[in-house]
N, C-alpha and C positions, 0 to 999 in steps of 0.2 A: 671712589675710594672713601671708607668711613671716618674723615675727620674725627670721630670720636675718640677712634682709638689712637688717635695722635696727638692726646693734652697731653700736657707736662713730659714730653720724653726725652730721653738724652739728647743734647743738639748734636749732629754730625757734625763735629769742628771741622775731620777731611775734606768731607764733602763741601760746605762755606769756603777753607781753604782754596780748593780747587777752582772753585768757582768765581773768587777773587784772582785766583792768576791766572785765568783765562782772559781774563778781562783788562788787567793790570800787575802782570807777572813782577817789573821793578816795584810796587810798591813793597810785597812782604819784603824784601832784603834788608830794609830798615826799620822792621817790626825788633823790639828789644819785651823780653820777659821778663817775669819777676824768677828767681831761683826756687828750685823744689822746696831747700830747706828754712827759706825764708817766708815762702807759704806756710809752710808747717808751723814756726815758730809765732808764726801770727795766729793761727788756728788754735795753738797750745794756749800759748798766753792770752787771748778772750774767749776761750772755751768757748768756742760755736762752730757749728758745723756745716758748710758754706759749700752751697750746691755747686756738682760736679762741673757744670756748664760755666759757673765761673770762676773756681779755679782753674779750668783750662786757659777762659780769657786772661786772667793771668801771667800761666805762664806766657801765652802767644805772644800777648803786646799789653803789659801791665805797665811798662815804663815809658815805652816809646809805642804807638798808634799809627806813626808816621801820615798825620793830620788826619786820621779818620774819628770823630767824635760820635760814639752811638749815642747820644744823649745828650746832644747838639754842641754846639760851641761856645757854649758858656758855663759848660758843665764841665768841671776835669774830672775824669776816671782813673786819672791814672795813679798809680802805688804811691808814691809818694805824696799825695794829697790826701789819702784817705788816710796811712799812720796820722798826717798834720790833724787832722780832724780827731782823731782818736785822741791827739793829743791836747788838743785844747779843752777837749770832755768835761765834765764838771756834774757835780752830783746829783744833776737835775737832769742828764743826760738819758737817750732812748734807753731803756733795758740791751743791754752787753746781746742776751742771748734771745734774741727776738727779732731786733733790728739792726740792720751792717751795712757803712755808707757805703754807697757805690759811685756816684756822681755828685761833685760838691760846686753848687752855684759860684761863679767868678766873677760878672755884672752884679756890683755893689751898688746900682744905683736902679736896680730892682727892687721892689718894695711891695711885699714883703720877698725877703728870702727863700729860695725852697731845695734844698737837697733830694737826691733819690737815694732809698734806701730798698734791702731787700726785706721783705718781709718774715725771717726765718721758721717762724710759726707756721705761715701757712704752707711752707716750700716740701717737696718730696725727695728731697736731695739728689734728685738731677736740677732743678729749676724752685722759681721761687717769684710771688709776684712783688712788683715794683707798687712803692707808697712812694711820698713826699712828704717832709716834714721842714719844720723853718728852723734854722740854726739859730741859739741864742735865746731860743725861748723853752723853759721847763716842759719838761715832756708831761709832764702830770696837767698843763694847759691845753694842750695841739690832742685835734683827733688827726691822724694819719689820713692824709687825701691819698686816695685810691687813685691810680694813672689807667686804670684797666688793661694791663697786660703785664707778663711778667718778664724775667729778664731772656729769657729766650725768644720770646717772641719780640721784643727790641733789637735784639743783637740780628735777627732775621728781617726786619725792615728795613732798617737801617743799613745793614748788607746791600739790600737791594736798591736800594735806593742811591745808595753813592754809587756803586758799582755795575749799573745797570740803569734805572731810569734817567738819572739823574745826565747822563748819558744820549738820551732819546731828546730831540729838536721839536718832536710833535708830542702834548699831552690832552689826556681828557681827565674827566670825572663821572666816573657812574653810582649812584648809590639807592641802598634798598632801607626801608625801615624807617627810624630816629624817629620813635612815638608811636608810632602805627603797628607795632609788631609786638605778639603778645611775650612771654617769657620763654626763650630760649627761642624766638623767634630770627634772630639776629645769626645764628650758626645754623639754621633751618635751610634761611636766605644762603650761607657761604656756602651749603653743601648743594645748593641748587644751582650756584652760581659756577661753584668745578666743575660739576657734573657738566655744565653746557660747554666751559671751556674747554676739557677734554675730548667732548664730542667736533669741537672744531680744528679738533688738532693740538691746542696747549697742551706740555707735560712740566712737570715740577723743573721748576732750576732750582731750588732750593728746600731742602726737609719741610714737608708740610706738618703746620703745626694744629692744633685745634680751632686756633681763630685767627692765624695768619696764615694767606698762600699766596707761594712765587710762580708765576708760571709763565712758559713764553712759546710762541710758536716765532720760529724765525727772527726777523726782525723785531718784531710784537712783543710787548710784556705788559703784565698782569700783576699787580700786588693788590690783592684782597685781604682786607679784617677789620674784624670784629670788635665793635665799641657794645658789651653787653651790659653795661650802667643803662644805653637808650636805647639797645636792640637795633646798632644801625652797622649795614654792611658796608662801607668805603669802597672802592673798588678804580683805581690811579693805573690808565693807560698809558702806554707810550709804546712810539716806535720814533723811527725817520720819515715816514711817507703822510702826507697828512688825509689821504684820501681814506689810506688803509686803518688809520686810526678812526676817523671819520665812521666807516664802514662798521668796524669792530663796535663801539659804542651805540652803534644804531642796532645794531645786531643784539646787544645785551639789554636795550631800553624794549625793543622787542619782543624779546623771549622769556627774558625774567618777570614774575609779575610785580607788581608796584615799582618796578626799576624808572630813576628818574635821574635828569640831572641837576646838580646844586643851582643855582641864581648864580645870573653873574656870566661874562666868559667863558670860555671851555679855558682850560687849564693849560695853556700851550708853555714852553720856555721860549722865553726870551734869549 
């Protein structure tokens, strides 16, 4: 399958839906939205126009998450922290129609500070990529740190990762690149890396995106992506059996070329 043609596309919310209550059907019941018309009145009143993938997240679970944190646990996403933020704004604030918080730092005793924002500028109005910026300092100071990926490709790992690895008793780590690999070398790596997955049987559990992929055969699963700042492919096994994990990652250190793995432990849960 041509990863290419899969940047920036509309995220299947159904599909992630789905894919969440197969896994954990009680959690959506306590998922709470934001309303249509209070999306809109946010939209109207900062004149900006806020990719389709997260107004959906929105409506889904813009209030209540029901402890799921795409953008970890010290980040709040949720609707009422982002008006808060809009409201403390001050003239020295990002530009209105370029930047929109999405996740506001919670650990004050992080130093320095950093929010994630959407980058509206560079977004295609399905999607949009994620920066960090520090709250409390003049925007005309702060160059925007790049996170390298954008909000659908977050809402997609992060998916998988509560809901599926996180999950598996056996982990690994396989990875390709980080220096070694020329420009565009890093999505070269991901599409070689499908390609053998597939052939052993993985199929998508989740929308493949351009530098993110979920894939699982059986028990087994697969999140692969792309760090393209260092051209490194990541590539986080798991299943239950440790042999078959075992197995699998020998299989990729194998076949893949430069495939290696990190120093250190295999990457098991505890």
């Amino acid at each position: 399958m041509d990863l290419e043609s899969q940047k920036n596309p509309l995220l299947d919310w159904p599909l992630v839906i789905e894919f969440i209550r197969q896994r954990a059907p009680a959690f959506l019941s306590q998922l709470v939205g934001v309303p249509d018309e209070v999306i809109s009145t946010l939209i109207a009143n900062r004149d900006v126009m806020l990719p389709a993938s997260y107004v959906e997240f929105l409506r889904l679970m813009g209030i209540n998450s029901n402890g799921y944190f795409p953008f970890g646990g010290m980040q709040d996403h949720t609707f009422p922290s982002i008006i808060e933020r809009f409201e403390d704004d001050e003239e020295d604030a990002p530009p209105a129609g370029r930047f929109f918080p999405v996740a506001i730092e919670t650990d004050l005793s992080m130093d320095p500070l950093y929010d994630h924002y959407l980058d509206l500028q560079r977004g295609n109005g399905n999607d949009a990529p994620l920066v960090m910026l520090e709250p409390g300092v003049p925007f005309k100071w702060q160059t925007p740190i790049e996170t390298s990926e954008t909000f659908n490709e977050r809402i997609t790992k992060s998916v998988f990762c509560r809901f599926q690895l996180h999950n598996c008793t056996e982990r690994d780590v396989v990875a390709m690149g980080g220096g070694k690999l020329q420009a565009g070398g890093g999505s070269t790596a991901l599409q070689q890396a499908l390609a053998l997955l597939q052939r052993i049987g993985f199929t998508p559990a989740l929308p493949l995106l351009g530098r993110v992929v979920c894939v699982q055969a059986g028990p087994l699963s697969v999140l692969a992506g792309v760090n393209e700042e260092y051209e490194l492919l990541t590539m986080q096994l798991g299943g239950n059996n440790s042999l078959a994990v075992k197995e699998l990652a020998d299989q990729l250190l194998k076949d893949l070329p430069g495939a290696r793995q990190p120093a250190g432990p295999r990457n098991k849960k505890k």
